[in-house]
BAGU-604153 format. One line per 5 residues: their letters; for each residue x, y, z of N, C-alpha, C. Coordinates in steps of 0.1 Angstrom, whole numbers, always signed. Each point is the difference from the previous one (the first is absolute). Example, Ala and Ser with C-alpha at 12.3 -4.5 7.8 and 13.67 -1.06 7.14 Angstrom:
as	+132,-57,+78,-9,+12,+0,+9,+12,+0; -4,+11,-7,+9,+11,+0,-8,+11,+8 $
END
This chain:
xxxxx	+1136,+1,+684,+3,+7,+12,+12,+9,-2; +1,+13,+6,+12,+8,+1,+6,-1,+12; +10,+9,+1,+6,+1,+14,+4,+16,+0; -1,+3,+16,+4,+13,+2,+6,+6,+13; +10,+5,-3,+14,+7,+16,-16,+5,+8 $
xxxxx	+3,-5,+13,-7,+9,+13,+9,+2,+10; -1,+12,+2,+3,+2,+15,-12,-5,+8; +7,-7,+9,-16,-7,+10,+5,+11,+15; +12,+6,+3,+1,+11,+15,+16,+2,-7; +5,+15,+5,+7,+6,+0,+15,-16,+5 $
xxxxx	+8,+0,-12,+8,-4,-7,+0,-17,-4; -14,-4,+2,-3,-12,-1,-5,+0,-22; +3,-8,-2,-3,-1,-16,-3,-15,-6; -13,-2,-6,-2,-15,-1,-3,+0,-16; -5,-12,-8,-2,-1,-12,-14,-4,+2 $
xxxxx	-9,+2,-9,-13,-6,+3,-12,-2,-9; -4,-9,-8,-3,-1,-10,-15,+9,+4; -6,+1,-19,-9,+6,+4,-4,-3,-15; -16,+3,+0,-9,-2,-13,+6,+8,-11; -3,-2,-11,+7,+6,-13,-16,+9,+0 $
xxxxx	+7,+16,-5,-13,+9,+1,-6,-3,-16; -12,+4,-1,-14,-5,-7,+8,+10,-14; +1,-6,-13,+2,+8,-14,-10,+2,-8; -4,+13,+4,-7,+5,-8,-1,+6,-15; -12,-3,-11,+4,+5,-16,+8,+7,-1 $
xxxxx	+2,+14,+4,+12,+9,+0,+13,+0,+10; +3,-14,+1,+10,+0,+7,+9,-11,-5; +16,+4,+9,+7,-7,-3,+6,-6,+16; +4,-17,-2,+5,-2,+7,+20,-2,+2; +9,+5,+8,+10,+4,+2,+8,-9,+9 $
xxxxx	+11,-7,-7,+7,-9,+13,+14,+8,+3; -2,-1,+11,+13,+12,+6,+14,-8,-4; +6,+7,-10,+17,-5,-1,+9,+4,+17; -4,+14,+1,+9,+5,+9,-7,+7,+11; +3,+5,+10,-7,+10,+10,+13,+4,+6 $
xxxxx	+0,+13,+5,+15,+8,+6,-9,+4,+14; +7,-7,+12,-2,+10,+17,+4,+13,+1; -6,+11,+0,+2,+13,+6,+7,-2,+12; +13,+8,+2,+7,-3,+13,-6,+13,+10; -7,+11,-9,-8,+8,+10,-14,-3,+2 $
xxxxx	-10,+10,-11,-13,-7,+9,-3,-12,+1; +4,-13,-9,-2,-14,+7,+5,-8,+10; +12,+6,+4,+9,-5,+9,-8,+10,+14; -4,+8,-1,-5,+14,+9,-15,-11,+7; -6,-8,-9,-11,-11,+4,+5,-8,+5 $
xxxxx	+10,-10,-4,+5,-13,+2,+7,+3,+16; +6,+11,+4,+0,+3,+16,-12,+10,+7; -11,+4,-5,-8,+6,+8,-1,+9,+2; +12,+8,-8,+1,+15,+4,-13,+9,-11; -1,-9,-7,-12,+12,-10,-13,+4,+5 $
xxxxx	+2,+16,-3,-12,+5,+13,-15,-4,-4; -1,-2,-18,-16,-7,-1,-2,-13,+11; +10,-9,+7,-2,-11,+3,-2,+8,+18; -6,+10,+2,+1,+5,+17,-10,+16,-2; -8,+3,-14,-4,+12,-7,-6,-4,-7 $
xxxxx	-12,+11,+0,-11,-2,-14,+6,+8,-6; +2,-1,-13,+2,+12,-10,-12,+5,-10; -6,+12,+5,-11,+4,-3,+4,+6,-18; -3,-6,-10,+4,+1,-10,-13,+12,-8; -8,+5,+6,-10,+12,-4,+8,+9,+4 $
xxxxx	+3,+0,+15,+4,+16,+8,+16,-4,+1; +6,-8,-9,+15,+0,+2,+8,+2,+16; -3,-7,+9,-1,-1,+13,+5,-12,+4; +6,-4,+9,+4,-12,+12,-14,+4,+6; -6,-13,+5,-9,+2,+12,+4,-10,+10 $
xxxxx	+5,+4,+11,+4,-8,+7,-13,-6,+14; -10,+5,-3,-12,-6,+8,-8,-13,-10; +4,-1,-13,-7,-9,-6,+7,-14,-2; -3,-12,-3,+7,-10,-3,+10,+1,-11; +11,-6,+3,+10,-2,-6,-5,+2,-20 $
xxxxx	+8,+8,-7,-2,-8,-18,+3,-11,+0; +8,-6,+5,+7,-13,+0,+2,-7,+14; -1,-14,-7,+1,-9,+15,+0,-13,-12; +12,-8,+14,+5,-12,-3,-9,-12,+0; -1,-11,-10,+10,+0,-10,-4,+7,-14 $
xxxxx	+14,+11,-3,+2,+0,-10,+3,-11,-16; -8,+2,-11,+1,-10,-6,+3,+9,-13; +8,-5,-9,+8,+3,-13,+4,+17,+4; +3,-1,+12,+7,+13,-4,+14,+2,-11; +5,+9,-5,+9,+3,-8,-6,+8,-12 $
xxxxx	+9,+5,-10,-2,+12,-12,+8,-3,-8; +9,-8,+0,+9,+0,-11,+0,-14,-9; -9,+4,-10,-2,-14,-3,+0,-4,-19; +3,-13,-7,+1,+3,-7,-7,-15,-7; -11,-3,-10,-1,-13,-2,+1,-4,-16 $
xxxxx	-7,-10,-3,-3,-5,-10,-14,-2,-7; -9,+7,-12,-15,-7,+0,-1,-13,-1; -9,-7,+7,-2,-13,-1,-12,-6,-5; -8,+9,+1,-19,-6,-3,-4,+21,-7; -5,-4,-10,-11,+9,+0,-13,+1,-1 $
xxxxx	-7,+10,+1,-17,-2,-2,-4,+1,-9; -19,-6,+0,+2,-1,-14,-4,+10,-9; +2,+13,+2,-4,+12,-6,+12,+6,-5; +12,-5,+7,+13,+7,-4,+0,-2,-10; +14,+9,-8,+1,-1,-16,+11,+8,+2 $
xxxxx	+8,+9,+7,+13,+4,-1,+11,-9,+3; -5,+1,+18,+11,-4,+8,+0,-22,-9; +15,-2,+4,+0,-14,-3,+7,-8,+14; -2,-10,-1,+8,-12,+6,+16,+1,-2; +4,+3,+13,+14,+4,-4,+7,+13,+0 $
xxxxx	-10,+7,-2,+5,+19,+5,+8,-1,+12; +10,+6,+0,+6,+5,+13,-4,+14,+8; -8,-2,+15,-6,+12,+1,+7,+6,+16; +0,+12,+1,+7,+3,+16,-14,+4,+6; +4,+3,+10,-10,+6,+11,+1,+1,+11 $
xxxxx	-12,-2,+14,+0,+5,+13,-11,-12,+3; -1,-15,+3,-6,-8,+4,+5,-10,+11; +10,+9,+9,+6,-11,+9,+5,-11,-2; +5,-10,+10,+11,-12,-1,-17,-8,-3; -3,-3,-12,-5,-15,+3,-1,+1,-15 $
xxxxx	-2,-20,-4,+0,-5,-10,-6,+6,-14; -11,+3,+5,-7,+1,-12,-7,+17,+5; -6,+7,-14,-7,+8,+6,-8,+2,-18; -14,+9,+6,-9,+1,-16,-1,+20,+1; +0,+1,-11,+3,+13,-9,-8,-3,-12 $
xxxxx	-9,+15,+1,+0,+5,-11,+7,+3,-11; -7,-8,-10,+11,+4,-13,+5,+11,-7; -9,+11,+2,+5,+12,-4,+15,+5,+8; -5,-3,+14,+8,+1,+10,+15,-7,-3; -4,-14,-4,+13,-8,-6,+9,+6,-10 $
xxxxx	-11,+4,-14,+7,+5,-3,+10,+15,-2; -6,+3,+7,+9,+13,+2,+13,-1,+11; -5,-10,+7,+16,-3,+10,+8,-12,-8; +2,-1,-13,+7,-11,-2,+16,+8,-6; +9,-15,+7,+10,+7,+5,+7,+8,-18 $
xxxxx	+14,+8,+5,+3,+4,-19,+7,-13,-1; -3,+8,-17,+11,-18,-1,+10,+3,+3; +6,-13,+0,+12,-5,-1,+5,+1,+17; -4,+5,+13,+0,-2,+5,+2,-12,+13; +7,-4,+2,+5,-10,+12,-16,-2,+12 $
xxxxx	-3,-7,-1,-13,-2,+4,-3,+2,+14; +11,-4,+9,-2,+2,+13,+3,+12,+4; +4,+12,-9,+2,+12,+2,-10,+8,+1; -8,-8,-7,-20,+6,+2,-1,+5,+14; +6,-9,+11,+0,+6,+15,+1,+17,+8 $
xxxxx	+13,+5,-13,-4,+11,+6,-9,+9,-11; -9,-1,+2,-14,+7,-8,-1,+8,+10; -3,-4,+12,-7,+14,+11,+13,+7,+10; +10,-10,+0,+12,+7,+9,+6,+11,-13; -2,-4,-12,+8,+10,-7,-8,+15,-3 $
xxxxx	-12,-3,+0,-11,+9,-1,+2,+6,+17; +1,-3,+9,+2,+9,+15,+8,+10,-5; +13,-8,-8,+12,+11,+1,-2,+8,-9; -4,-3,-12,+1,+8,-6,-8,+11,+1; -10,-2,+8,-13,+9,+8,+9,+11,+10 $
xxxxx	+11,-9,+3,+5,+11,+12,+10,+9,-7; +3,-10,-12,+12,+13,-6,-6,+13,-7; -11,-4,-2,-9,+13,-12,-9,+4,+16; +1,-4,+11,-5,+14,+12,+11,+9,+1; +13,-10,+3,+15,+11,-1,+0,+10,-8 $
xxxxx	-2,-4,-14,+1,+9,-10,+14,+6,-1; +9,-13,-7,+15,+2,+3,+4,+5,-15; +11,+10,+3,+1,+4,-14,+17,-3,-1; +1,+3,-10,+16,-4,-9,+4,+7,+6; +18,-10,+9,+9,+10,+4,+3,+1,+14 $
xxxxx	-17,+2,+3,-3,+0,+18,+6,-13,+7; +4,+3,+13,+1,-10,+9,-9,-8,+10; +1,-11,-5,-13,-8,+9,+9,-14,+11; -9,+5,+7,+8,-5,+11,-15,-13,+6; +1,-12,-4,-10,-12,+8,+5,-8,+7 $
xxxxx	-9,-1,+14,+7,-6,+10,-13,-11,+1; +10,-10,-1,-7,-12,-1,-1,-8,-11; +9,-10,-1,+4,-9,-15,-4,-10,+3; -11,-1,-2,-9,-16,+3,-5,+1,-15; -13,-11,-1,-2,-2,-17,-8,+16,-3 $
xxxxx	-7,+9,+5,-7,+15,-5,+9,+3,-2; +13,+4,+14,+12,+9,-7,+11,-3,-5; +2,-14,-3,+8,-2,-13,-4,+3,-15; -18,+3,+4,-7,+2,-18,-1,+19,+1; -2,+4,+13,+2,+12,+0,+14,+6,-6 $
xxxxx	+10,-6,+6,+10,+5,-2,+7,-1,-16; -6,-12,-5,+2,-1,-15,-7,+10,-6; -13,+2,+2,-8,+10,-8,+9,+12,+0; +4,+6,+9,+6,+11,+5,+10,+4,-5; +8,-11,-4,+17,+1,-6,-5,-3,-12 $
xxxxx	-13,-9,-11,+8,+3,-11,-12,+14,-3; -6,+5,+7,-4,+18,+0,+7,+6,-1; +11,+1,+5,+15,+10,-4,+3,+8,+14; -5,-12,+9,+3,+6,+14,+13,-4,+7; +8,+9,+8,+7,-12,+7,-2,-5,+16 $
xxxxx	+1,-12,-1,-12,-6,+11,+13,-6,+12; +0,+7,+14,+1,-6,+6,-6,-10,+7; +4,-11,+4,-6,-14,+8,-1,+3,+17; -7,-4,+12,+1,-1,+8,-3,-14,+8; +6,-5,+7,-10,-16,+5,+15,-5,+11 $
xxxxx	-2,-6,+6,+5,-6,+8,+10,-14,-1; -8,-3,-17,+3,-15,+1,+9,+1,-8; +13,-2,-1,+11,-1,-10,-8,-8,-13; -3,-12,-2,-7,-6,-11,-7,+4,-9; -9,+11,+5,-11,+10,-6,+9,+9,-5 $
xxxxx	+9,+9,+6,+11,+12,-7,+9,-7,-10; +5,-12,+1,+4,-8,-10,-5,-2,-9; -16,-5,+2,-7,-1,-12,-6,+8,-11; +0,+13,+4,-10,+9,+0,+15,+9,-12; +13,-1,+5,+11,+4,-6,+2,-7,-11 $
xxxxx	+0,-18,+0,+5,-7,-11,-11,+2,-11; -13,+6,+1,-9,+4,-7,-2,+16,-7; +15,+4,+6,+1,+16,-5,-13,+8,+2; -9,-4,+13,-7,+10,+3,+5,+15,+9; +7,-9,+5,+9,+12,+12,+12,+2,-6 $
xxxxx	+1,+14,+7,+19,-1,-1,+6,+3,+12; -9,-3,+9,+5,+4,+14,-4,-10,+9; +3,-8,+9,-6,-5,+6,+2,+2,+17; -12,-1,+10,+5,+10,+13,-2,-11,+9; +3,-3,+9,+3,-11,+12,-8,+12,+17 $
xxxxx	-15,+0,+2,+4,+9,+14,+11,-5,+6; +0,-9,+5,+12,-7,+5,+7,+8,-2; +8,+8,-6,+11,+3,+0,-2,+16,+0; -7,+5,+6,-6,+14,+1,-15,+7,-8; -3,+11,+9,-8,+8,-8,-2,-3,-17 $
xxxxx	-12,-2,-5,-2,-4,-12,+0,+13,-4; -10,+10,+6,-2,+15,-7,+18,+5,+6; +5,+1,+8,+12,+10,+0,+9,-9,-14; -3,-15,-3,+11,-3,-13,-8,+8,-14; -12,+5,-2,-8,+0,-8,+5,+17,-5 $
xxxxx	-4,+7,+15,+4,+9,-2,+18,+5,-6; +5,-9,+8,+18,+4,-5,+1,-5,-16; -11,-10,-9,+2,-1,-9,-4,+12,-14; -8,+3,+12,-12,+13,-11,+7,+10,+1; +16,+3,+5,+4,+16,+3,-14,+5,+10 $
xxxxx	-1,-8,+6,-7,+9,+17,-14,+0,-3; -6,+2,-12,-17,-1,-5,-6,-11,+7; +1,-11,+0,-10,-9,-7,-7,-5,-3; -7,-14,-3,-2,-3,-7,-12,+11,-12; -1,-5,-10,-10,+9,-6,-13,-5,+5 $
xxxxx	-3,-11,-1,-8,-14,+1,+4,-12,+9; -11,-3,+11,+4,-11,+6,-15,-8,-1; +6,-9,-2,-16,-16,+3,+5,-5,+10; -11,-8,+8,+5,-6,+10,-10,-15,+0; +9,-7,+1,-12,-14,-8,+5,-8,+14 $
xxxxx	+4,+1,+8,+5,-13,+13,-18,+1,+10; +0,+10,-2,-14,-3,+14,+2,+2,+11; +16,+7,+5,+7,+2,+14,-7,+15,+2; -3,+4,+9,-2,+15,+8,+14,+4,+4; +9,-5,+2,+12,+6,+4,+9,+2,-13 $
xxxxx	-2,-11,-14,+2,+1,-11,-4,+13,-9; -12,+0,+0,-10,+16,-4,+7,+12,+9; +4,-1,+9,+5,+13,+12,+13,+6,-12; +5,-14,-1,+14,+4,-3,+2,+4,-20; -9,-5,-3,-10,+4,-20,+1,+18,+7 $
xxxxx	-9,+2,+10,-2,+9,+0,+13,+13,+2; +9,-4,+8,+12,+5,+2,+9,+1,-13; -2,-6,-8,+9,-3,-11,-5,+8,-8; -15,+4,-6,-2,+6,-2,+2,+17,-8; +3,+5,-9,+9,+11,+0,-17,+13,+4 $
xxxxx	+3,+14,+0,-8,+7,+7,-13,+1,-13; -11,+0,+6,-15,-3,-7,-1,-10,-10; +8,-11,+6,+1,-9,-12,-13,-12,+6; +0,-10,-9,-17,-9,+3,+8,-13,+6; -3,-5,+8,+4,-14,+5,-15,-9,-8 $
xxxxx	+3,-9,-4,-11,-11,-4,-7,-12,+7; -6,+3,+8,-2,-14,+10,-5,-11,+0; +6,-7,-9,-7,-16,-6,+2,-10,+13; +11,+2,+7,-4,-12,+8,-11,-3,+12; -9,-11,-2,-7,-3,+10,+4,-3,+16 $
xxxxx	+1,+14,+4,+2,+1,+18,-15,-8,+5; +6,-10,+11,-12,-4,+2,+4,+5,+18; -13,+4,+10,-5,+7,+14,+15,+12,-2; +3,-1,+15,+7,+14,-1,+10,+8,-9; +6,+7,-4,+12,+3,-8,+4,+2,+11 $
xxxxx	+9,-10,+7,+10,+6,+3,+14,+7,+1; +2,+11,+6,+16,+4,-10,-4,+12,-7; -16,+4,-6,-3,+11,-6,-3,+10,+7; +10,+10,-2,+4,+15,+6,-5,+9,-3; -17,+6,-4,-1,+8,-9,-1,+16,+4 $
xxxxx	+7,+0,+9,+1,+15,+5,+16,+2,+1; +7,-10,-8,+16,+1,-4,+1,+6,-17; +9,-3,-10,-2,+2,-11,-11,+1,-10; -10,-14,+1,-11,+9,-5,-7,+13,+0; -1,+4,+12,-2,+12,+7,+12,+15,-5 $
xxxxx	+7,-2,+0,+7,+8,-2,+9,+0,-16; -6,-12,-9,+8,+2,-11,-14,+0,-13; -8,+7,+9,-19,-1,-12,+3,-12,-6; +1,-13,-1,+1,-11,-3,-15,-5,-2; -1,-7,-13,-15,-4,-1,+2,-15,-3 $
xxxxx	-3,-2,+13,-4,-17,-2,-15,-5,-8; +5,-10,-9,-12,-7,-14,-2,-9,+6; -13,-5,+8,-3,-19,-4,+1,-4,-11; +4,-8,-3,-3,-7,-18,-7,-17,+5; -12,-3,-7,-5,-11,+3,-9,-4,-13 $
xxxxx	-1,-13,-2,-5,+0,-16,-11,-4,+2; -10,+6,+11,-13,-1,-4,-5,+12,-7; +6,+12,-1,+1,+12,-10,+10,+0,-7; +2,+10,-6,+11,+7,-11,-1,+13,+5; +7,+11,-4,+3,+17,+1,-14,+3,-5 $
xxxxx	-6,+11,+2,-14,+7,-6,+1,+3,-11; +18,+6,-2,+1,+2,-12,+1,-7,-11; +4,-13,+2,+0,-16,-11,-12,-1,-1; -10,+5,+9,-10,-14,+1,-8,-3,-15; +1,+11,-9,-9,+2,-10,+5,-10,-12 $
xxxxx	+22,-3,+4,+2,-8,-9,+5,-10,+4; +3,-3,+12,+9,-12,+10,-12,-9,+10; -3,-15,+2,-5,-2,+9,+9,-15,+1; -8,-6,+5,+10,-9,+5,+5,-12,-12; -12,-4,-4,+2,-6,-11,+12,+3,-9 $
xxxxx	-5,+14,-4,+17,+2,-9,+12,+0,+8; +0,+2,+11,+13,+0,+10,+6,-16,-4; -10,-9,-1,+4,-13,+7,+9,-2,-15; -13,+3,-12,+10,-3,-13,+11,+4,-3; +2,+14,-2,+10,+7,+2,+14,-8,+10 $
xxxxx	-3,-5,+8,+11,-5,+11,+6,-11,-10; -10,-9,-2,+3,-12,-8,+9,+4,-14; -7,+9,-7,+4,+6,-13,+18,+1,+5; +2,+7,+10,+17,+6,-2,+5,-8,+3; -10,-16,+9,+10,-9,+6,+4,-8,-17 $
xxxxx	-11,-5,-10,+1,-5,-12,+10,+3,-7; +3,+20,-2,+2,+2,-8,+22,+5,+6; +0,-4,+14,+12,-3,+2,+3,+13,+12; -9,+10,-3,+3,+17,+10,-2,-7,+10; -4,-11,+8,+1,-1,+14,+6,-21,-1 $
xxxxx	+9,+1,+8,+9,-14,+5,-8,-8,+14; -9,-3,-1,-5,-3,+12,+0,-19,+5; +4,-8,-11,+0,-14,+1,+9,-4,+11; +18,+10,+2,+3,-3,+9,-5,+2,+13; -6,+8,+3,-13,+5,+9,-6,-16,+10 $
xxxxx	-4,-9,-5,-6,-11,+1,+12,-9,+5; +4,+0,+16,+14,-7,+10,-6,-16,-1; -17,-1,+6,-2,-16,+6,-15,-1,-12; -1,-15,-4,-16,-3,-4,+3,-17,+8; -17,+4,+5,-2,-14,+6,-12,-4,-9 $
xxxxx	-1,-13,-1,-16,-10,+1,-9,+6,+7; -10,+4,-3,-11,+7,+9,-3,-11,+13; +4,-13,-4,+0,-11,+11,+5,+5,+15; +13,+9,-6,+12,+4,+14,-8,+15,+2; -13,+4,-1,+1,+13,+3,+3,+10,+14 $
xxxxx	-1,-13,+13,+4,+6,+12,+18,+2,-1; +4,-7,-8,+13,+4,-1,+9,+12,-5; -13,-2,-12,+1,+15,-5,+0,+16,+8; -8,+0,+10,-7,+7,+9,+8,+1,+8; +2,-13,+5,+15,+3,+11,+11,+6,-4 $
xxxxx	+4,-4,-14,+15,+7,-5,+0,+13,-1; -13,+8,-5,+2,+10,+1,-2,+12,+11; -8,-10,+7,-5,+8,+17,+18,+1,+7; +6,-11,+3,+6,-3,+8,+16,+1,-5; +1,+1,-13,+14,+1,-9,+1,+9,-9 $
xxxxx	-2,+10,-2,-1,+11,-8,+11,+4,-6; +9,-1,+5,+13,+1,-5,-1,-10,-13; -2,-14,+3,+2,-5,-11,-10,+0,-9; -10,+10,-2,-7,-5,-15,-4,+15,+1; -6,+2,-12,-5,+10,-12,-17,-4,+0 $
xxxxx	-2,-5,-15,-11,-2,-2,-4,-17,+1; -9,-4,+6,-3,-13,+3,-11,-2,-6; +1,-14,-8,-8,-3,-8,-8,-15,-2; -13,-3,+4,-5,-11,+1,-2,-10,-15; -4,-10,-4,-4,-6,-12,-4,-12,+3 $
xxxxx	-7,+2,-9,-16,-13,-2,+7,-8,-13; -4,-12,+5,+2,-9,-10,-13,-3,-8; -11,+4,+4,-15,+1,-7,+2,+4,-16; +6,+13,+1,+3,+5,-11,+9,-7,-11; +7,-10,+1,+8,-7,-11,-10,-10,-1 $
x	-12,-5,+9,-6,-10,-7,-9,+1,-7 $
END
């Protein structure tokens, strides 16, 4: 038997065993060392705000339909994407993959999961790599999705608002590109963090005024060349957009979930030709697509984490026992301040 994180209703979370899935000749079986909570779209489920859980998402006509049943409805079971295991069984046709590969991926919080071996082997982690860092495979692949929408070049000023775990990996990508990266976020701990990791060299407090009027007085009156906006605030995005220097691109990774509120778009946008970008990694740019898809995003993330271009281990504040995962859920719903990246672990995997 396995076990696997459900949300059974908006902020309730239980553990729940479940049958070990059927291994087939060409497969491998995977015991999860680690799994990492998304503090946006998983935490966006774990309170109810995610519009598939109130919306069909018509995935032919790229469409909300809001007269059809929900994509989702509770209980949610192994939700999560950040995940990283161990092989434990193979099939019996395999002949690459072995017993013992370390592999990343996107299989949610539960024990065990089966993979194709080809599949396996092309997600196994680089060497030498710290194993639970396999986790950010798809958060490092968002960012780095969002930095190549930016299209930030040497020199320019990038200004990200919102230092959570995307924009602390945005913001690294960005500075060792040869950018200089202002920080934006509210939380002293995140501007702290995001500094002692030499991603920023500025770090902005709203709190303590206009983010775009400090952005601007830092750019000699332009600003920014480049802004990302990874928090998911509509009042956050207003102010990306202000900061802004004139026909420059704002990048809009964060998941706004119902109204933006706070977004002004007949203020600056309007008047400074400002081109706001979704960035979301279920594409890439039109222009990558022929050499970029997700897959190499994810490698690529891992690669600069292996090879030392990105510091992300401090990144990881709490890990619980997948035992405590309502606690998990709570710490980061309800305490934000105090954590970063939150990280579950199975003891399945050492036995």
């Amino acid at each position: 038997m396995g076990r696997v994180v459900t949300i059974t209703a908006p902020r309730q979370v239980v553990l729940e065993d479940i049958a070990d899935p059927p291994l087939g000749p060409h497969d491998v079986r995977i015991a999860t060392i680690a799994s990492g909570i998304s503090a946006g779209t998983e935490l966006a489920s774990y309170r109810g705000s995610n519009p598939y859980l109130s919306k069909r998402w018509d995935a032919r006509r790229r469409l909300f339909d809001t007269s059809a049943e929900p994509s989702l409805a509770y209980p949610l079971r192994g939700i999560g994407y950040e995940e990283v295991g161990r092989v434990v069984e193979t099939g019996t046709e395999v002949d690459a993959a072995r017993v013992g590969d370390l592999v990343y991926g996107t299989w949610g919080h539960r024990s065990h999961h089966v993979m194709a071996a080809n599949e396996a082997l092309a997600r196994r982690l680089p060497a030498g790599l710290e194993p639970r860092l396999g986790i950010f495979s798809h958060i490092g692949a968002v960012a780095l999705n969002g930095v190549h929408d930016a299209a930030v070049r040497i020199g320019e000023a990038v200004a990200v608002f919102g230092l959570g775990v995307p924009g602390q990996i945005v913001a690294q990508l960005c500075a060792r590109s040869g950018a200089h990266v202002i920080g934006v976020d509210p939380l002293a701990g995140r501007r702290e963090a995001a500094s002692a990791l030499t991603a920023i060299e500025v770090g902005l407090d709203p709190a303590d005024g206009s983010p775009a009027e400090a952005i601007k007085a830092l750019t000699s009156g332009r600003g920014a060349d480049v802004v990302i906006e990874v928090s998911g605030s509509g009042a956050a995005l207003h102010e990306a957009i202000r900061a802004a220097a004139y026909s420059a691109t704002v990048v809009a990774m964060g998941f706004v979930q119902g109204e933006a509120r706070g977004l002004l778009l007949g203020d600056e946008f309007h008047h400074n030709r400002v081109t706001v970008r979704s960035s979301q990694i279920s594409g890439v740019a039109p222009e990558l697509a022929y050499r970029w898809d997700k897959a190499r995003l994810a490698r690529t993330a891992l690669t600069l984490v292996a090879d030392g271009t990105l510091d992300l281990a401090p990144l990881i504040t709490h890990t619980f026992d997948v035992e405590d995962a309502a606690e998990a859920y709570r710490l980061l719903d309800q305490a934000p301040h105090e954590a970063l990246q939150v990280v579950l672990t199975f003891p399945e995997a050492d036995a």
